[in-house]
N, C-alpha and C positions, 0 to 999 in steps of 0.2 A: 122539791124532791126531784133528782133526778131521773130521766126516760126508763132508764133501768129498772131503776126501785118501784116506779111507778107498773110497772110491764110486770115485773114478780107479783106487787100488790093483787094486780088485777088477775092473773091467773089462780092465785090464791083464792081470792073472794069468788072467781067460777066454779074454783073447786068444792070450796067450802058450799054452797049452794047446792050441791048434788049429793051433797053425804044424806041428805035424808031418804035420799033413794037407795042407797047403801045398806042400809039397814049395820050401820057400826056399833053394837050394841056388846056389853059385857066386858071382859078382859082382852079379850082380840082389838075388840073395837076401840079400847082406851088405845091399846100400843098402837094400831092402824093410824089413831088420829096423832098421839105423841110421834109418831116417827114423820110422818108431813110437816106439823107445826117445827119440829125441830128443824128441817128441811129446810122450809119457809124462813124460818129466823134468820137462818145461817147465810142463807143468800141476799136476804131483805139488808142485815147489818153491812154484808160486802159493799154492797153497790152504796148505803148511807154514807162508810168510811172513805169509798172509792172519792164520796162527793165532798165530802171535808178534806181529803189531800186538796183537790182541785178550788175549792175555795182557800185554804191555806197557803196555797202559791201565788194565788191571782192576790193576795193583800200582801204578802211578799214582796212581788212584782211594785203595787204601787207604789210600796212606799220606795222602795228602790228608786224608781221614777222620780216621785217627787225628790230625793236626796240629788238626785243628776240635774234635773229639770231648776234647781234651785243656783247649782252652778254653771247650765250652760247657758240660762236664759233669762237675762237682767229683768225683761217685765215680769217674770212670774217672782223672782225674788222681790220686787218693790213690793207686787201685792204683799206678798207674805211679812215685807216688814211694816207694810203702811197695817197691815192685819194684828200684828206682833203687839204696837205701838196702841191701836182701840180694846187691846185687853182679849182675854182666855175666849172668847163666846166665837169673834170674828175668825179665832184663827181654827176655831171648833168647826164652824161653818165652812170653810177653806178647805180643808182636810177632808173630811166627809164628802166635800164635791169631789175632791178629786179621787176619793177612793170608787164613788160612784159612776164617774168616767171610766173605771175599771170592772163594773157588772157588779161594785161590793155596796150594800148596803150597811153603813155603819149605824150606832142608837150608843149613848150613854144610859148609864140607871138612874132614876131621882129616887128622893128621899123615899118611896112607896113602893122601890126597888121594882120599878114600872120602866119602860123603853121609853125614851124620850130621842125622840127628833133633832137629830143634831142640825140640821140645815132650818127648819122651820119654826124650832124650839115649842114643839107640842106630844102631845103624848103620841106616839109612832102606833099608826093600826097598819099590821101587815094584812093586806089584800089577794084577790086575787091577780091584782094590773101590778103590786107590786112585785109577786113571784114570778110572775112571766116576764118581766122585764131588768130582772136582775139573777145573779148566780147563789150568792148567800149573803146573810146578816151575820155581822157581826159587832160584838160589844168594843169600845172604844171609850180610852180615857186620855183629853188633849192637857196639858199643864204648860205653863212657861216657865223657864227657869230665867231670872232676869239676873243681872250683875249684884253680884250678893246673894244670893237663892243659893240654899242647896238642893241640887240636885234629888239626893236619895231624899231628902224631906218630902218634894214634891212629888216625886214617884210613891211613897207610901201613904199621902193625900190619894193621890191617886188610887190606888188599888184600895185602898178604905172603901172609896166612894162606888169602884168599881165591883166588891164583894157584896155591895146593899142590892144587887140584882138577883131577883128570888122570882121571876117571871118562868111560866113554864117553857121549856124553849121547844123551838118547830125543828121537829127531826126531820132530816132532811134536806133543808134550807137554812140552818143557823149552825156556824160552827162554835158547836158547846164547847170542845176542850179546850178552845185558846181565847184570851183576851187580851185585848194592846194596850198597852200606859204609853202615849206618844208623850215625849219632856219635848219642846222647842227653846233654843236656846240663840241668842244672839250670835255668840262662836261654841266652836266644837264642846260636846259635851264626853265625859269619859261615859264609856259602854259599858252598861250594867247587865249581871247574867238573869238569866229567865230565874222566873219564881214560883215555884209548886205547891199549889192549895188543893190537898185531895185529886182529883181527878183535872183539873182546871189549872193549865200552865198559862201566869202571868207573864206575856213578854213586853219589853222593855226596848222601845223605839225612839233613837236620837237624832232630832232631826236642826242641824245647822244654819241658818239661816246665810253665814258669812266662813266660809272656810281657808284656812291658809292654803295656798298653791305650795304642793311638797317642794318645789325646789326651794321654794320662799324657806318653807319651814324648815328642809335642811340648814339654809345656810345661816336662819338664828340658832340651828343648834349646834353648830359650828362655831359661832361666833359666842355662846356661852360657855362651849365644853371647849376650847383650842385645842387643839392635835401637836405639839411640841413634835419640829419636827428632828428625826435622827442628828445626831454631833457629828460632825462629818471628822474624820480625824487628816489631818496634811499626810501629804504625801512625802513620803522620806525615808530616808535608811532606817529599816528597825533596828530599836537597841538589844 
């Protein structure tokens, strides 16, 4: 929960404490208390939203990261392909650190639509040592798309497995509206648009392991499509 939300809670909960000294009793006292609570909400929701943009960007951010980090920095890509190479679990593990290098705590769902541990592979108990040491949780589904894979196939594995999550979620510290279907793929994969279940936007993360350098890629699509270039016509008296 963010300092904010936390700082309204707690002036609330003072408040709330003294109404018996109030004496709020009858139809005044209903509206008295309805016009607070309303009050309370309105600000309690701000500062939760405020904390879900700022969780929303910081996994933004990472995956960003690791997209760059993948092409400027040969070790981290070997990992990720020696990761690629022992199968879906290692590159689970992989991902999940590095989103937690960024304050994000990620969890998959299993079958009992329970939070499961993606780094430890156990049932994930959020604590108190882990809210203070992180900014928010959120849901994560990793899939590989290998040579022959389709893509959207593996994306709708994914979000299957990712819709069996029925856990109450922690206001405040988990961002309920969005979930990640990360596809990893050997080369570039086409970008698929977000996915809308009720209130819960499935987005849709492609992350390349091997990318073509644009000039490279210009110049095979040059060399596929040729450019015929203008008929020059001689220079001569017109007829």
């Amino acid at each position: 929960m963010s300092s904010h939300a936390a700082e309204a809670l707690e002036r609330f909960q003072t408040w709330w404490k003294k109404t018996t000294d109030l004496n709020l009793t009858g139809f005044k006292g209903v509206m008295a208390l309805t016009a607070v609570l309303a009050a309370f909400r309105s600000e309690f929701d701000h500062h939760l939203a405020d904390h879900e943009a700022i969780v929303r960007n910081r996994v933004a951010r990472a995956f960003l990261h690791l997209k760059r980090s993948l092409v400027a920095d040969q070790d981290i890509r070997r990992r990720w392909e020696d990761a690629f190479a022992q199968g879906e679990t290692a590159c689970e593990k992989l991902g999940a650190l590095h989103l937690l290098s960024h304050g994000i705590l990620s969890f998959k769902a299993n079958a009992e639509g329970e939070r499961t541990d993606l780094i430890l592979g156990e049932r994930l108990v959020i604590d108190d040592a882990i809210i203070a040491a992180t900014d928010g949780l959120v849901l994560t589904e990793w899939k590989l798309v290998k040579t022959g894979d389709s893509a959207e196939e593996r994306r709708r594995i994914a979000k299957s497995q990712a819709q069996l999550y029925s856990v109450g979620s922690l206001a405040g510290f988990e961002l309920r509206s969005e979930r990640y279907i990360v596809l990893i793929g050997e080369q570039e994969l086409q970008e698929m648009p977000d996915d809308r279940e009720g209130t819960v936007l499935y987005k849709t993360i492609s992350i390349a392991l091997s990318r073509e350098i644009p000039s490279k890629a210009a110049a095979h699509s040059r060399a596929r499509n040729p450019v015929d270039e203008p008929t020059r016509q001689p220079v001569g008296k017109s007829l």
